[in-house]
C-alpha angles and dihedrals in degrees: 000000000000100000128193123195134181133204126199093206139086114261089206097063100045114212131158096287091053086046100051086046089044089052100034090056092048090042086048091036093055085045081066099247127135106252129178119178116199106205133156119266141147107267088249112050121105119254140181117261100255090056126087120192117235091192131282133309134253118206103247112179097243134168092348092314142063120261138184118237142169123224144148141070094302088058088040093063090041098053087052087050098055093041090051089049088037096061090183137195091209140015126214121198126191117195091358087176093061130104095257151065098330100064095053094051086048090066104038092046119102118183127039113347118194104190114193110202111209099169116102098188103134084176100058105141089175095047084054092044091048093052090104100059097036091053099085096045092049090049094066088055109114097191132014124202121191115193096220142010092264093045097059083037084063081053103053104045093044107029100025119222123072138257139192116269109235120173126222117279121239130186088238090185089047090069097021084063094046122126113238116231116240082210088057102042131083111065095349127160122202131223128168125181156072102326100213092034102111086198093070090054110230085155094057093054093044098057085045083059106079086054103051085051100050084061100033105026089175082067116132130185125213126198128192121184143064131291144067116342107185089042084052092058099033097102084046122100115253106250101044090060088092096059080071113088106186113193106179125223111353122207108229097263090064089043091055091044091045090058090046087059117044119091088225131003112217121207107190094171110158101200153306089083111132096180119004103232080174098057085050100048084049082050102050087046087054100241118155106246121220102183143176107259102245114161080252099054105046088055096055084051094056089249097306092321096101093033149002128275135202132182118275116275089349103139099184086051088056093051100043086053097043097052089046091050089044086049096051123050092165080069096045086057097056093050091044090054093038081047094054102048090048096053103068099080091073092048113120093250091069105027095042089058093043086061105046080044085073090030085063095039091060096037081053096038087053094051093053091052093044086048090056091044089052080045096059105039085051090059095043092059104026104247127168118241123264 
């Protein structure tokens, strides 16, 4: 099957939507199938060989962050231009409501279109003001995909119609092989994420801190992303700033190990997530979660069965939880092997099957239709059949 797949985000700035494309192409590459994903990117950055730059991004606010997204009639005439070389069986759209690319593809496509809707934002008033224009592009959808239930829930009260809820997809064995780090391990806490993002809730985490120390002074932090380091530890004292071990942008590999590492990963977020990646690929490592209670996340984690949760932005319930969790391994145990069971069913092997499971439903779906168009103009003029 010849796949396209776009993606809305920069391919420069990597984030959970580029993730889930990244991994869904080399899942659907190693199947054997022809895949090409348009995404935006500077014209000279490297990128893999299935992916194919639409220009570079501009950072637009969006959905309580700031993404970067590609618009305007320059991206227009390359997305024509990928979708005439692509010749594809099957498009797949992601946000196709943004701003972005996937909106432009939505309207020049022509065939079967799959759109994935990854934004859980039940409050968007400009999702609501810009209907009317994205109404005709959504029309010509054949299949929509939400990867959670607040995410489809965002779909249905802003867009209208339905979709299948399919989760993001994670090489389970990928972290669950990883090697920990002795530099990362002994009274460690995990946090992965934009640094200077508010939603993902450093902040929270920081003013728990204090807290966490005065009980487990051997306590140590450790922050992995990108962002402003000094303004991250301000509003801490002095002299626990040092309890704080910042190590930048981590590859995969060191993700993976990272996760493998730390005593407890801790996940503050305080809203706009519509899934968690980061809660499954803790999971599949087989680190014990302690997470903010959003509708989303609470949901990934079985409800708290496969992980903790604490009340949102409550930074003494963060800390209560956190030094219980530090003081009981017996307890950590139990969460990493409740974590790990869970965590298969969004494993590739099954989510990668649920979607070409649709892929296959509107290809098919198409072909009927074109048979019973061949089938009445045969009739009309009074052909013979093949």
């Amino acid at each position: 099957m010849r796949i396209g797949i776009v993606c809305p985000y920069s391919w420069d700035v990597p984030g959970g939507v580029q993730f889930h494309i990244r991994d869904l192409a080399e899942h659907l590459l190693g199947l054997g199938h022809e895949v090409s994903v348009l995404a935006p990117a500077d014209d000279d950055t490297p990128l893999p060989p299935y992916v194919v730059s639409a220009g570079r991004a501009v950072p637009v606010p969006y959905n309580g962050s700031v993404a970067r997204l590609n618009f305007g009639f320059l991206s227009a005439a390359r997305v024509r231009r990928w979708l005439h070389e692509g010749a594809f069986d099957v498009i797949h759209i992601h946000e196709p409501a943004s701003p972005s690319l996937g909106l432009l593809a939505c309207w020049a496509a022509q065939g079967p279109i799959v759109a994935t809707f990854h934004t859980s934002n039940p409050r968007s008033r400009a999702m609501i003001a810009a209907y009317p224009i994205l109404q005709p592009a959504l029309e010509k959808i054949s299949a929509r995909i939400a990867v959670s239930e607040y995410a489809r829930r965002t779909l249905v009260e802003h867009l209208g119609g339905d979709a299948v809820v399919i989760p993001n997809g994670v090489d389970v064995d990928f972290f669950a092989a990883a090697k920990p780090n002795p530099e990362w391990q002994g009274g460690t806490l995990g946090f992965i994420g934009r640094i200077d993002e508010p939603r993902k809730g450093l902040p929270v985490l920081m003013r728990a801190l204090p807290k966490i120390l005065a009980e487990r002074p051997g306590t140590r932090l450790l922050v992995a992303g990108r962002g402003d380091e000094e303004e991250a530890v301000e509003s801490l004292p002095e002299e626990m700033r040092s309890r704080v071990e910042f190590l930048g942008m981590v590859s995969d590999v060191d993700k993976a190990r990272f996760l493998r590492s730390v005593d407890v990963y801790v996940a503050p977020n305080t809203g706009g997530e519509s899934f968690g990646i980061i809660l499954v690929e803790a999971m599949s490592a087989g680190a014990p979660v302690l997470a903010s209670d959003l509708d989303a996340f609470a949901q990934v984690l079985d409800q708290g069965a496969a992980g903790e949760l604490f009340a949102n932005e409550d930074a003494d319930a963060l800390a209560a939880a956190a030094v219980r969790l530090l003081g009981d391994p017996k307890r950590r145990q139990e969460l990493s092997e409740r974590g790990s069971a869970h965590v298969r069913r969004f494993d590739w092997s099954t989510v990668g099957a649920d979607i070409l499971s649709v892929y296959e439903t509107v290809t098919d779906g198409a072909a009927a239709v074109a048979a019973d168009e061949r089938t009445g103009l045969r009739a009309r003029f009074g052909l013979a059949r093949d």
